[in-house]
C-alpha positions as CSV (number, residue, x, y, z in Angstrom):
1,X,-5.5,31.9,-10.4
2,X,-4.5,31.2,-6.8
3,X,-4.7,27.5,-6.4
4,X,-5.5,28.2,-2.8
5,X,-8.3,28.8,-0.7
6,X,-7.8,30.8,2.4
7,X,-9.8,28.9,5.0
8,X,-12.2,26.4,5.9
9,X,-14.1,25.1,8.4
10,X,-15.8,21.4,8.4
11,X,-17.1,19.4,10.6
12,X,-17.1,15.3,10.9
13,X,-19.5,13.1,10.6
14,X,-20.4,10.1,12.6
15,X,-17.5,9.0,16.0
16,X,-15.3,11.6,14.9
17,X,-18.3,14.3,16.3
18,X,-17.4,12.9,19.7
19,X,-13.2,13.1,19.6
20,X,-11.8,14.0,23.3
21,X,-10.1,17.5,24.2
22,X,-6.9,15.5,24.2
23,X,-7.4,13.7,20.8
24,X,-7.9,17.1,19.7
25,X,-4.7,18.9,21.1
26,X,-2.4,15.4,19.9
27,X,-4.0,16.2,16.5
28,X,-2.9,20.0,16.9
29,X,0.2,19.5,18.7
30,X,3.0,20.6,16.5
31,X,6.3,19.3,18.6
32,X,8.1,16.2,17.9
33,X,6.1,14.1,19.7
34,X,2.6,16.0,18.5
35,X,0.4,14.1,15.5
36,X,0.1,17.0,13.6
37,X,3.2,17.3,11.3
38,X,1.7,13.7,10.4
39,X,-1.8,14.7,10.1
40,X,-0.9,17.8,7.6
41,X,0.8,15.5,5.3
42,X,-2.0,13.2,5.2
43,X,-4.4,15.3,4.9
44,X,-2.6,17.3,1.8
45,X,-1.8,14.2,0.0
46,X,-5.6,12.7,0.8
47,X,-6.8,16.4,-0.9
48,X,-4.1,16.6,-3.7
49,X,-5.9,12.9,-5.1
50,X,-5.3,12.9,-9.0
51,X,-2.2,14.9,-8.7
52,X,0.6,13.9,-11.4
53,X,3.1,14.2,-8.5
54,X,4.5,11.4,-6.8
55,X,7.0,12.9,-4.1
56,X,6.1,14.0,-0.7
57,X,9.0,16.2,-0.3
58,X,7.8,18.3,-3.7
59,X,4.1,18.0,-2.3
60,X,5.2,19.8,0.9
61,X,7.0,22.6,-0.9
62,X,4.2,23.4,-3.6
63,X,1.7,24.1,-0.4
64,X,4.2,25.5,2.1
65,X,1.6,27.7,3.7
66,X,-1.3,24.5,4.3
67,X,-2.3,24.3,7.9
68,X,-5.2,22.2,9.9
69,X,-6.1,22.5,13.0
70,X,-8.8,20.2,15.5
71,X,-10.8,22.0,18.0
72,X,-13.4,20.7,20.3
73,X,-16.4,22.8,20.3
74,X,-19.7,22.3,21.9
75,X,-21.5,20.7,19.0
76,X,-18.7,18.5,18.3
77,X,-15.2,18.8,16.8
78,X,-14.1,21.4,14.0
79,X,-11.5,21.1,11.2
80,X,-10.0,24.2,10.2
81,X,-8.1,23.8,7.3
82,X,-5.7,27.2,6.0
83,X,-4.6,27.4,2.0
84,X,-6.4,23.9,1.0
85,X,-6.0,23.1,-2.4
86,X,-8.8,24.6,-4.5
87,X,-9.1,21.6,-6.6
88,X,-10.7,19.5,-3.2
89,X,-14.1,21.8,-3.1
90,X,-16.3,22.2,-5.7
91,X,-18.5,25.2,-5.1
92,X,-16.9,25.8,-2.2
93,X,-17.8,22.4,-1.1
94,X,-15.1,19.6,0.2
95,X,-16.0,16.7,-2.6
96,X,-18.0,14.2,-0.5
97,X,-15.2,11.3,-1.1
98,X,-12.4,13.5,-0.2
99,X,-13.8,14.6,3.0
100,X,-14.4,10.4,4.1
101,X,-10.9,10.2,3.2
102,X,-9.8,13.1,5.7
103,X,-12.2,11.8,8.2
104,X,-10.0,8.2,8.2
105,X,-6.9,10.0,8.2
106,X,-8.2,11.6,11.7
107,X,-9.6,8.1,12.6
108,X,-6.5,6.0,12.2
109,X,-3.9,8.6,13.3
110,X,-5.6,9.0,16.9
111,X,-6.2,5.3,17.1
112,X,-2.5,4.0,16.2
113,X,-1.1,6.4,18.7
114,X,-3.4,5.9,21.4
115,X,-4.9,2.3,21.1
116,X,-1.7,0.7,19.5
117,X,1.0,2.0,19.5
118,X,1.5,3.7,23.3
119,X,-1.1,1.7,25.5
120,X,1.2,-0.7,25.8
121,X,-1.6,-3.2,25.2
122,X,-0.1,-5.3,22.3
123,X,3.7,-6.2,22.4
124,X,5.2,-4.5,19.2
125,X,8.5,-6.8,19.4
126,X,6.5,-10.3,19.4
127,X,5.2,-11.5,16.2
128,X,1.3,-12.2,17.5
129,X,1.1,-9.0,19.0
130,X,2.0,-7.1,15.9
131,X,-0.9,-9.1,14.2
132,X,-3.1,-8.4,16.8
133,X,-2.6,-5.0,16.5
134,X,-3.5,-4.9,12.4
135,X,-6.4,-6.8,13.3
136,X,-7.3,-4.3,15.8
137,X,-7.0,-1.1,13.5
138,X,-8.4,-3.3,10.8
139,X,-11.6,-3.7,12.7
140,X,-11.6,0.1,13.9
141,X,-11.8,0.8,10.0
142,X,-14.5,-1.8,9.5
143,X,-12.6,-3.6,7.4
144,X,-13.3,-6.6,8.7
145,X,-16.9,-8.3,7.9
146,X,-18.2,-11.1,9.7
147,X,-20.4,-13.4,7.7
148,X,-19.1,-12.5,4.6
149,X,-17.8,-15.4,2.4
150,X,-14.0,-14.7,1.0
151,X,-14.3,-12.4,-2.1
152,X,-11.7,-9.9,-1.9
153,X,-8.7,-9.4,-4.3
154,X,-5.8,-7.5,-3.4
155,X,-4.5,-6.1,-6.7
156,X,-0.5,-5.0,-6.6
157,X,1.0,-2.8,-9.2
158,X,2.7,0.3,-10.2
159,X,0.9,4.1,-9.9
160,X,3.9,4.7,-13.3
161,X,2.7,2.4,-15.4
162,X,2.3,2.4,-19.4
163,X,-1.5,3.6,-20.6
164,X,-2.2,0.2,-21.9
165,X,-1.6,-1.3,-18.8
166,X,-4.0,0.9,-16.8
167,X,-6.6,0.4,-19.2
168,X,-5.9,-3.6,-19.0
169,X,-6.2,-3.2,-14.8
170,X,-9.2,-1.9,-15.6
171,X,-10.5,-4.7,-17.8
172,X,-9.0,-6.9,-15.2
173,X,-11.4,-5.3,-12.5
174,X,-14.5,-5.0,-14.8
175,X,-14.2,-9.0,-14.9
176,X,-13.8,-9.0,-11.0
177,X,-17.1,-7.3,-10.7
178,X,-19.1,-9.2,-13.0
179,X,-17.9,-11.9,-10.5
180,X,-19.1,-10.1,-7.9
181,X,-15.1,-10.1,-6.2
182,X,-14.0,-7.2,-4.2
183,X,-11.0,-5.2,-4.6
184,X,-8.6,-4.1,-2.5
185,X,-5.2,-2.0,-3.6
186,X,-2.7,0.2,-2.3
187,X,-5.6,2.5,-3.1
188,X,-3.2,5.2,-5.0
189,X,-3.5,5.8,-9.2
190,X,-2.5,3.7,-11.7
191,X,-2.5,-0.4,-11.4
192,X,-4.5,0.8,-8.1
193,X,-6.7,2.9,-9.2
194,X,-7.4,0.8,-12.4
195,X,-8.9,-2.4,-11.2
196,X,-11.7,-0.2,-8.8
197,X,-12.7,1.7,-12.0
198,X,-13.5,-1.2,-13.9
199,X,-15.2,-3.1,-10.6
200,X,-17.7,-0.7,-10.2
201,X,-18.8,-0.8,-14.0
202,X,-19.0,-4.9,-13.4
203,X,-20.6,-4.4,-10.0
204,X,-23.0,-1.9,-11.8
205,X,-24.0,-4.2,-14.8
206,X,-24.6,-7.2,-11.9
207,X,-26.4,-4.9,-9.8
208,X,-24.2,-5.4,-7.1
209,X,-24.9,-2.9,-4.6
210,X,-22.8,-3.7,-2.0
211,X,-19.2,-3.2,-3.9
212,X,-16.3,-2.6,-1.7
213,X,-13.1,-0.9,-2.9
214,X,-10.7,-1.3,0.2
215,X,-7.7,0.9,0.1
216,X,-5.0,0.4,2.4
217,X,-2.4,3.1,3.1
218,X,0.7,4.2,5.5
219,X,1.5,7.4,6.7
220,X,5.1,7.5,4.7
221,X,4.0,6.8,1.1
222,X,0.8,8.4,1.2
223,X,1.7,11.8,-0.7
224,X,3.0,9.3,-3.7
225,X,-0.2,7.1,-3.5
226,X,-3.2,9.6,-2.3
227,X,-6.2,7.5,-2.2
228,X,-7.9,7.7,-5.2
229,X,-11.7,8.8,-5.5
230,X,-13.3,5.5,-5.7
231,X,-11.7,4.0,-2.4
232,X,-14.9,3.8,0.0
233,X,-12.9,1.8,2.7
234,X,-10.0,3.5,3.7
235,X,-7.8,2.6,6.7
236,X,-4.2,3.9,7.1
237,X,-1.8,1.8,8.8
238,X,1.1,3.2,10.8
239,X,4.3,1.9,8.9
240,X,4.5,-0.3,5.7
241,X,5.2,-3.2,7.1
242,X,1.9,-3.7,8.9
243,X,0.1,-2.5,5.7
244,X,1.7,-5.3,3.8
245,X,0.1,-7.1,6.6
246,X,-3.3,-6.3,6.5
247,X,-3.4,-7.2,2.9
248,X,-2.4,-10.5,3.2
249,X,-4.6,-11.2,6.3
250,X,-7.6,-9.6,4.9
251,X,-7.6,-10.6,1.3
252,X,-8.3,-14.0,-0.1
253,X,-6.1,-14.0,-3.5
254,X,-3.7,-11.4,-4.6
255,X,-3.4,-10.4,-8.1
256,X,-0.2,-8.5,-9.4
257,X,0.0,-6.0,-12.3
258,X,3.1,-4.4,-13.3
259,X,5.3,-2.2,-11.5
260,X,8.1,-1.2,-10.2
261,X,10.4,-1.2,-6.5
262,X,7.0,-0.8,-4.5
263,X,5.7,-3.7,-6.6
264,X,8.7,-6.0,-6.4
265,X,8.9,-5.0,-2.6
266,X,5.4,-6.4,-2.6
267,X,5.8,-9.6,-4.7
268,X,9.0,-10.6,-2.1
269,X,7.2,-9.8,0.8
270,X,4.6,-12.6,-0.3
271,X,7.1,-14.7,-1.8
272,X,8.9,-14.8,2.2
273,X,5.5,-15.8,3.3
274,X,4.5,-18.2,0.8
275,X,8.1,-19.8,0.7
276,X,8.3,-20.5,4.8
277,X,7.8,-24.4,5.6
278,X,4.7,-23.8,7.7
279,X,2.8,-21.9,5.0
280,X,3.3,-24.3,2.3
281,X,0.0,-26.6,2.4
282,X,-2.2,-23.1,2.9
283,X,-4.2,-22.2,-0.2
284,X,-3.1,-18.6,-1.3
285,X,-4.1,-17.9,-5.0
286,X,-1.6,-15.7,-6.7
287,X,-1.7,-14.2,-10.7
288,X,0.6,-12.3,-12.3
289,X,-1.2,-10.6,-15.2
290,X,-0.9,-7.2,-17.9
291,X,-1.2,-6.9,-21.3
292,X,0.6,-8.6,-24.1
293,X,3.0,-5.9,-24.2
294,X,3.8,-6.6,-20.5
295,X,5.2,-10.2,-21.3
296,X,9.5,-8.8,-21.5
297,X,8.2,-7.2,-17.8
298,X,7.4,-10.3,-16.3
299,X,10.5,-12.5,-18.5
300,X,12.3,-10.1,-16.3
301,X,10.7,-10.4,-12.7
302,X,10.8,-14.2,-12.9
303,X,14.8,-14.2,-14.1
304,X,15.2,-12.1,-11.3
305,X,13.4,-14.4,-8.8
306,X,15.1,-17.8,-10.6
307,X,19.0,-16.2,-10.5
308,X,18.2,-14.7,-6.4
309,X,15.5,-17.2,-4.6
310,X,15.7,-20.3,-7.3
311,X,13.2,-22.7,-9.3
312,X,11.4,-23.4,-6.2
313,X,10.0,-19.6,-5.7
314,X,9.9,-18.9,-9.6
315,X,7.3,-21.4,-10.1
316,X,5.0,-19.5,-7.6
317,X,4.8,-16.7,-10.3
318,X,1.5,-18.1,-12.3
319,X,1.5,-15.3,-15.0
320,X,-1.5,-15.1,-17.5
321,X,-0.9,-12.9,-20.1
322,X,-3.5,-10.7,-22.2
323,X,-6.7,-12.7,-20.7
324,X,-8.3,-10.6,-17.6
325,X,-11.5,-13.3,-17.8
326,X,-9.3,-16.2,-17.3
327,X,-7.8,-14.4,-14.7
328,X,-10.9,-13.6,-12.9
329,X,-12.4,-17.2,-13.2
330,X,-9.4,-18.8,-11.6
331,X,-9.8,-16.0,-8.8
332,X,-13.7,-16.8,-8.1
333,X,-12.8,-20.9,-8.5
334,X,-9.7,-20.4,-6.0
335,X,-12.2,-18.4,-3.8
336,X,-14.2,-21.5,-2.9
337,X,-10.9,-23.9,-2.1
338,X,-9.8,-20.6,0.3
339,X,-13.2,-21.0,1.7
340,X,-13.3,-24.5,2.4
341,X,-9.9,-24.1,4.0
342,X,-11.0,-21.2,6.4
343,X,-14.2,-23.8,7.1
344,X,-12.3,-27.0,7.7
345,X,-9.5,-24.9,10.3
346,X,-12.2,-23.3,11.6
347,X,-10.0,-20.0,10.3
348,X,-11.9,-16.4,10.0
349,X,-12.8,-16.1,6.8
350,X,-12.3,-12.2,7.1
351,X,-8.9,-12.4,8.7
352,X,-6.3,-15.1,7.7
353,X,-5.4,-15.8,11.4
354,X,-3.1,-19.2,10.3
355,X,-0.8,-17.6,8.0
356,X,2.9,-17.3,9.4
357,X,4.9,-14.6,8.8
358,X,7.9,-14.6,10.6
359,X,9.0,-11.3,12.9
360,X,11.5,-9.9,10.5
361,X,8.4,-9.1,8.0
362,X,6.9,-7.3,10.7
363,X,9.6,-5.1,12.2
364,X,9.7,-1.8,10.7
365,X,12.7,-1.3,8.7
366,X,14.2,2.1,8.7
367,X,16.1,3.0,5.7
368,X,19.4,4.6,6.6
369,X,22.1,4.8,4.6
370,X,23.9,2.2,7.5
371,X,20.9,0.2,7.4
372,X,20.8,-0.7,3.7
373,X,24.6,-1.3,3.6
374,X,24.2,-4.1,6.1
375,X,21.4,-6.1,4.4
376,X,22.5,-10.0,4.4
377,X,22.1,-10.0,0.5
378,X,23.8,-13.7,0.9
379,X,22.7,-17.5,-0.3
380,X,23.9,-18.4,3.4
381,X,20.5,-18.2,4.4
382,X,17.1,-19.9,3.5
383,X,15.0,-18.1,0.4
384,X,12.3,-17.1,2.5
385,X,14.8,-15.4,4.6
386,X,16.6,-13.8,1.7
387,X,13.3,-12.9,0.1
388,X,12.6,-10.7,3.7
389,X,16.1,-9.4,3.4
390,X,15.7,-8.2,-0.5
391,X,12.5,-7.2,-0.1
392,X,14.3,-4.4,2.7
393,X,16.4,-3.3,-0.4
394,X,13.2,-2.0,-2.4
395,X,11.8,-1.0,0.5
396,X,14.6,1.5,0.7
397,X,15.0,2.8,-2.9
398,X,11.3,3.6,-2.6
399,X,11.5,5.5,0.6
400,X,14.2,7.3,-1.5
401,X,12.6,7.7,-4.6
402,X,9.1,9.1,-2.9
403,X,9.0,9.4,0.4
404,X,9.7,13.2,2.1
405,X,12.4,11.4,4.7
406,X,14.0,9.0,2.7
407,X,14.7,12.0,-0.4
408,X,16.2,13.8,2.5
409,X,18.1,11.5,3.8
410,X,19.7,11.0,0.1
411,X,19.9,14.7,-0.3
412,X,22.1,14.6,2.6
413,X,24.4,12.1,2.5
414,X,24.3,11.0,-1.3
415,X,22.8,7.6,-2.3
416,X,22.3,4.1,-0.8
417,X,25.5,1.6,-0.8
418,X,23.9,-2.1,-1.3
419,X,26.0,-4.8,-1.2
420,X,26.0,-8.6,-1.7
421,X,26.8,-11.7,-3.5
422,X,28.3,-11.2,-7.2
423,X,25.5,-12.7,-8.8
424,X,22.8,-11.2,-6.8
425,X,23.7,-7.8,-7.1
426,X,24.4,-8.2,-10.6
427,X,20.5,-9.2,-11.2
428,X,19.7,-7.0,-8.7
429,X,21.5,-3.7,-10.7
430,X,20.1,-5.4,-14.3
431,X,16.2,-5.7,-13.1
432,X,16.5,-1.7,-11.8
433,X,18.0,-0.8,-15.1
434,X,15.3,-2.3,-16.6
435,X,12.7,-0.4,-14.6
436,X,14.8,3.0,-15.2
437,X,15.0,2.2,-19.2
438,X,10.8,0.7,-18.6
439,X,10.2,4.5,-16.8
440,X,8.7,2.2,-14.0
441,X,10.8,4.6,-10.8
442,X,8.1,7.2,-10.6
443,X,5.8,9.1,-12.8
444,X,8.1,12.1,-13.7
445,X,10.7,9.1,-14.9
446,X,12.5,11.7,-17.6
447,X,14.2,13.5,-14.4
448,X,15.2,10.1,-12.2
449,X,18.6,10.0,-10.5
450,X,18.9,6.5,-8.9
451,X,18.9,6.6,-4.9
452,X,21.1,4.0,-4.6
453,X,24.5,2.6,-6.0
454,X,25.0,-1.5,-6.1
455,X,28.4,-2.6,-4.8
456,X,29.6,-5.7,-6.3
C-alpha cells in the first residue's frame, strides 16, 4: 500500500489565519537563506510521531518526494502538503494533535527568524539577551502562565530505553498527576513520552482539568524526538542550547530517568548551573529515579561524575530507586520551598529570572570535527566549567548519532577525535561503552557504529 498520500490542503487555526505575504514566501522560500528546508523537516518529523526511527537523515530519505508549501489566500493562509505520510490522517483527516503540532512548527519558525533571531532586538552574544530572547519565544508559545503557583516537572531521559523503564516513567507520571504536578519533557517517545501518559491518567482520577504536558523541542533533533501525541504545549526553540534553557527557567524541579548522550548532555548542563558559586543557595530540586533494574545505570553515571567533576557535584545526584511515590512527594514538598523562594526574591514564579548560567551554556556549539578536537577536557579549570565543556562532547556524539547534519558530517570525514586528560577520557570511553553494551545510543542499537573515537 502506498504509504503516501498525494496532496493536501489545510488551513490554520487561530494567529496563524492572519500570517503576512512575507511570512508566507520565508516559509516557501527554498534557498539557503529561505525557512523552508527547515520547515519540511519539522513538519515530517511532527507527522512521522510514533515512528521507530530515530535518524533525520534516514527520515528524509524514506519521504524523498514530501513537499509543503504556505500561501496567503483571501480567507487566510493555506498549507499544501505533497506525499504526507498516510499514517497523520485518519479518514482523510490530519489527527487533531498532529495538526497543533504543525501549527507551532509554523508559529516558532516565523517567530525565531523574524522576532529573535534577525531584528536585532536582543543581543545574541550577551548572556541576558539570550535569556531574554527564550523568554520571549517562551511567552509567544504560552508557555508562560502568570498566576500560576510552581508545579511543573521537567522529566529528562532516553527515547531507547528498556520496556520496564518506560513503563516505570509512567508510574512515575501517574504519581505526578495525582499530585496535581505538570510535566514537561523533551516531548519525544520513551522516558518523554512516559511520564505524560501516566499524568493524564493521575490528572484524570483527580479531575484535574487543566493538565499541561509542555514539550520543548529544537529544530536539529526533532526528527529523532517528534513530539509525541499527548504534548498539548508545544514550542520549538531554535538550537539546543536555548531549549536546555527554557527548561530550566520554566520548570520548578527536574526529574531524570535513564538515558543515554542526550540524557548525560542534559544532567551536565544542570550540573554547570547548579555547580557555579552564584547558584548555590538557589533551591533547585533534582531526582534521579528508574526501576530497580536501573540501579548498575545510575552506579555508573555517578562514577562518571565522581572520577571527572568530584565529590562535590556527585552528591547533587539524589537517586531514588524503584519508589515513583516517594519521588513525587519530595517533588510537591520541594515545590513549596521553590515557591517561597520565588516570593521572598520577588522572582517569577513562571520564569526562574535569578538563575545564572554563564555565556558558554548559551552559545550554540557547532559540532565539527575541529570543534570537538579542541574541547578543554582538562582539571585546569573549575567543575562547573568542565561540566560546560563535557557537556559539548555529548552534545556532539548526539548530533552524530541522530541528527541529519552531524551523520553527514561523519559520513564525510569519519568520526569525532576527543581528547583530554588520561583519566577523564578513560571514564569518558568506559561510560559510552556502557551505553553501547546498555543499547542506550539509539533505538535501532543492533546496527550502532560509534561517531567518535577517544584519544588518550
Amino acid at each position: 500500500m502506498n504509504p503516501n498520500i498525494d496532496k493536501v490542503i489545510i488551513r490554520p487555526q487561530g494567529s496563524l489565519q492572519i500570517l503576512s505575504s512575507q511570512e508566507a514566501s520565508q516559509l516557501s522560500d527554498m534557498s539557503a537563506g529561505g525557512l523552508n528546508d527547515l520547515l519540511r523537516q519539522c513538519a515530517l518529523a511532527v507527522l512521522n510521531t510514533g515512528s521507530p526511527n530515530d535518524s533525520g537523515l534516514a527520515l528524509l530519505e524514506a519521504y524523498p518526494d514530501f513537499d509543503i508549501q504556505v500561501n496567503v489566500k483571501g480567507r487566510g493562509v493555506q498549507l499544501i502538503l505533497k506525499h504526507p505520510p498516510k499514517h497523520a490522517f485518519v479518514d482523510g483527516e490530519m489527527i487533531v494533535g498532529l495538526k497543533e503540532h504543525l501549527y507551532a512548527v509554523l508559529r516558532d519558525l516565523v517567530y525565531a527568524r523574524n522576532e529573535i533571531l534577525e531584528s536585532g532586538q536582543y543581543d545574541l552574544n550577551d548572556s541576558s539577551g539570550i535569556t531574554n530572547a527564550v523568554f520571549h519565544m517562551a511567552r509567544n508559545a504560552r508557555l508562560l502562565v502568570p498566576g500560576a503557583l510552581p508545579n511543573v516537572v521537567v522529566c529528562w531521559g532516553g527515547h531507547s530505553i528498556t520496556r520496564e523503564e518506560y513503563d516505570y516513567s509512567k508510574h512515575q507520571g501517574y504519581e505526578f498527576g495525582l499530585r496535581h504536578l505538570d510535566v514537561c519533557t523533551g516531548c519525544g517517545p520513551g522516558a518523554m513520552k512516559g511520564p505524560m501518559k501516566g499524568a493524564v491518567l493521575g490528572h484524570g482520577k483527580q479531575r484535574y482539568r487543566n493538565g499541561r504536558y509542555i514539550g520543548i523541542s529544537e529544530p536539529g533533533i526533532i526528527a529523532a524526538e517528534a513530539p509525541n501525541a499527548i504534548v498539548n504545549e508545544l514550542c520549538i526553540l531554535p538550537d539546543i542550547e536555548k531549549r536546555l534553557e527554557a527548561f530550566v527557567r520554566i520548570g520548578h524541579g527536574i526529574v531524570v530517568f535513564p538515558g543515554g548522550v542526550g540524557t548525560m548532555e542534559e544532567i551536565l548542563y544542570l550540573l554547570s548551573i547548579l555547580l557555579h558559586p552564584n547558584n548555590q543557595s538557589m533551591p533547585f530540586p533534582l531526582i534521579f529515579t528508574g526501576p530497580a533494574s536501573s540501579q548498575n545505570y545510575f552506579d555508573s553515571i555517578i562514577r562518571f561524575i565522581e572520577t571527572t567533576l568530584g565529590a562535590e557535584a556527585a552528591q547533587r545526584m539524589h537517586v531514588i530507586i524503584d519508589n515513583p511515590a516517594e519521588v513525587a512527594r519530595q517533588m510537591r514538598e520541594s515545590m513549596e520551598i521553590v515557591r517561597q523562594d520565588r516570593k521572598e526574591s520577588s522572582d517569577a514564579y513562571y520564569y526562574n529570572w535569578r538563575l545564572h548560567i554563564e555565556f558558554d551554556l548559551q552559545q550554540p556549539f557547532m559540532p565539527s570535527h575541529a570543534n570537538m578536537a579542541e574541547l578543554n577536557l582538562h582539571r585546569n579549570q573549575p567543575a562547573h566549567q568542565l561540566a560546560s565543556q563535557l557537556r559539548k562532547a555529548f552534545s556532539g556524539i548526539v548530533a552524530g548519532n541522530v541528527k541529519a547534519d552531524g551523520i553527514r558530517e561523519i559520513e564525510f570525514h569519519g568520526p569525532f577525535e576527543i581528547h583530554g586528560d588520561p583519566e577523564i577520557m578513560h571514564a569518558l570511553d568506559e561510560l559510552l561503552e556502557q551505553f553501547i553494551e546498555q543499547k542506550r545510543m539509539k533505538i535501532d542499537a543492533s546496527t550502532y557504529n560509534p561517531c567518535y573515537k577517544i584519544i588518550r
